[in-house]
Structure formats: structure tokens, C-alpha cells
N, C-alpha and C positions, 0 to 999 in steps of 0.2 A: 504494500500500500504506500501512495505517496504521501510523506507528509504534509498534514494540515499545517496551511500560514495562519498562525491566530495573531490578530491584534487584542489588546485588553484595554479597555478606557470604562476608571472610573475614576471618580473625582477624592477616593479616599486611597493613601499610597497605604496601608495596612491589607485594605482589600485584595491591592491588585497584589500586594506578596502574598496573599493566600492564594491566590489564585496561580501566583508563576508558580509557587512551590508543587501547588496539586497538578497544575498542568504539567509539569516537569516528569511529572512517574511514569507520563503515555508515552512513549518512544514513536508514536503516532503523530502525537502535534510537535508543533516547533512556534514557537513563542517566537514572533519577529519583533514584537514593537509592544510598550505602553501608551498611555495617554493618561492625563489627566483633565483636561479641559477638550471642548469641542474642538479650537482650534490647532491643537497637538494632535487629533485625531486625523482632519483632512490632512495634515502636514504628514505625517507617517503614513497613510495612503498614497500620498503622494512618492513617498520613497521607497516605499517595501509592495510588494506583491503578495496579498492578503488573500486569504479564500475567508474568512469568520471573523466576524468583526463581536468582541462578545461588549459589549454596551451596556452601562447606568445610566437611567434614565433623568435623574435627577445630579445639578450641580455640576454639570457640565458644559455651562454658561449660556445654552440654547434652549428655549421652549423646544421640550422632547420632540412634537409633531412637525416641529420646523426642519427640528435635527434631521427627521427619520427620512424627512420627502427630500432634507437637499441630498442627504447619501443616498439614499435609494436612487435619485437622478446621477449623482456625479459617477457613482461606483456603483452601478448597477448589477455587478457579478459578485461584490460582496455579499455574502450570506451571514447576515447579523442578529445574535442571539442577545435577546434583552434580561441581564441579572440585576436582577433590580430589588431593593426592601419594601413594595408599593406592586399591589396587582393590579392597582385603580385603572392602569391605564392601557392594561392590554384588549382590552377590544378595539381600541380605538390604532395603538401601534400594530398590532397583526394585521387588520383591514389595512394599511401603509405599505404594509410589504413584509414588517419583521417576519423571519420565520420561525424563530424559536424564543419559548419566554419561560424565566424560571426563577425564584424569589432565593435570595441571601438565606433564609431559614432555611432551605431547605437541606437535602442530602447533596453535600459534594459532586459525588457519582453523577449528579446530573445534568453535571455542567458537559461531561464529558461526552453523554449521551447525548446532547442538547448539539455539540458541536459536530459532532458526526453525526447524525443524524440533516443538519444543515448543509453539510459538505455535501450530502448524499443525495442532496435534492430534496429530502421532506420536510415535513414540519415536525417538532417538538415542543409539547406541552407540558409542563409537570402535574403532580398531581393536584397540586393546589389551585396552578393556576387554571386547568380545566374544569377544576369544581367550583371555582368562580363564571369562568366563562358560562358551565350550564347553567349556573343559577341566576346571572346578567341575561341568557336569552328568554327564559322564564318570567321574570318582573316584565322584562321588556312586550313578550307577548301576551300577558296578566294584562299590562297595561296600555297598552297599544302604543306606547312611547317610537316616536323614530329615533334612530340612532343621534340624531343632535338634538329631541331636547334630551338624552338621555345623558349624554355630554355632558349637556350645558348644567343639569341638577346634581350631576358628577362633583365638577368643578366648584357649584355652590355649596356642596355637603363638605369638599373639603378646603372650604371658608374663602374663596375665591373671589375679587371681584368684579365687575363687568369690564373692566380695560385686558385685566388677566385673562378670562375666558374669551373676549374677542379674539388675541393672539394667537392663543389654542387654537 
């Protein structure tokens, strides 16, 4: 198998040495680059040749959804796995493009799965965060909500204001 190019960007450098350390054991991936801020990320896209972009959605200096369309546009053969501490927001980034999404709490092992899995061309859901997703499509169709006011009471449950949620 050929090695996976992983990028890591999060906005905490603790995280992402948890993450080199664990990615480190797969003799599979090869760890090309970190990131801390959005714009370290284009910049290391820019120079490395990436297959997995693994992404925190938050404190990364971009509104997440801003982030996710301009990479999805620029780097469009990146395959970008969202580990994130916040599930609030994956229906809204999987509908974007992301293809894998998977929470800080959860088990390691699944970052792993989560990356090969994206390499591979599918998608990857953890368990958490598909037991959120069914339970988002259930309110949603309990309530006949579209996906944007569903958004929009999203962003106000978590204390949002209307210049914030217009960005979104």
C-alpha cells in the first residue's frame, strides 16, 4: 500500500502531538505537515502533496463553512477528515464535501479508520457522530424544518448572533 500524505491542523499544538505520536504507529500514513491556523494550512498545501487533510473545526481563524468551500474549491483531491470537540456542525460540513467526521472523545483507532477509509474513497462516521446525524434527521423531519432554518436555531442554541450566523 502506498503511503497516506496526512496533513494535521488544529489550532491546539498538544492535540496535534497526540495525534503525530498515534499516527506515527501506522507504517501506512506519513505525517507530511502540521498546521495551526487556517493560513498555515493553505501554505502546507501549497508545498506538500497531501491525500487527508485531518481538520478542527474550530480556532482556526476561519468560519469552519468558509474554510471547508474554499478547500474543497482550491484542493479539491484532498480528502478531509473533521476531529473536532463539537458534532454541532457536521451536517452542515459533510453536505460541503467533508468526508469523514469524528469527535476528540472518542477512540483513537478512529482517526485511523476515518483516514483510510477517506483515502479509499468512502465516507467515515463515528459512532457518535452518526447517532447525532440520525437523530438531526428525525427533529428535522418531526419538524418539517429545512436544513437552514435548522442552521440558523443551531447557531442561536449555541448563543450566536445574527452578524455571526449570517457569515455561516
Amino acid at each position: 500500500m502506498t503511503p497516506i500524505r496526512v496533513l494535521v491542523a488544529d489550532d491546539h499544538p498538544v492535540v496535534i502531538d497526540g495525534i503525530v505520536t498515534n499516527l506515527s504507529t501506522y507504517p501506512q500514513i506519513t505525517l507530511v505537515a502540521v498546521a495551526l491556523q487556517a493560513a498555515e494550512v493553505y501554505d502546507q498545501l501549497t508545498k506538500h502533496a497531501v491525500d487527508v487533510l485531518v481538520l478542527d473545526l474550530h480556532g482556526m481563524g476561519e468560519a469552519p463553512l468558509v474554510l471547508i468551500d474554499r478547500l474543497r474549491r482550491k484542493y479539491p483531491k484532498v480528502a478531509i477528515v473533521v476531529f473536532s470537540s463539537s458534532v454541532a456542525m457536521a451536517p452542515e460540513v459533510l453536505d460541503a464535501g467533508v468526508r469523514g467526521y469524528l469527535l476528540k472523545d472518542e477512540r483513537m483507532a478512529y482517526l485511523y479508520d476515518a483516514i483510510v477509509a477517506v483515502y479509499q474513497g468512502m465516507t467515515f462516521r463515528s459512532p457518535l457522530v452518526q447517532a447525532y446525524l440520525d437523530q438531526h434527521t428525525e427533529v428535522r423531519q418531526q419538524h418539517r424544518l429545512t436544513p437552514k432554518e435548522l442552521e440558523v436555531l443551531k447557531f442561536l442554541a449555541l448563543g450566536e448572533g445574527t452578524e455571526a450566523i449570517a457569515l455561516q
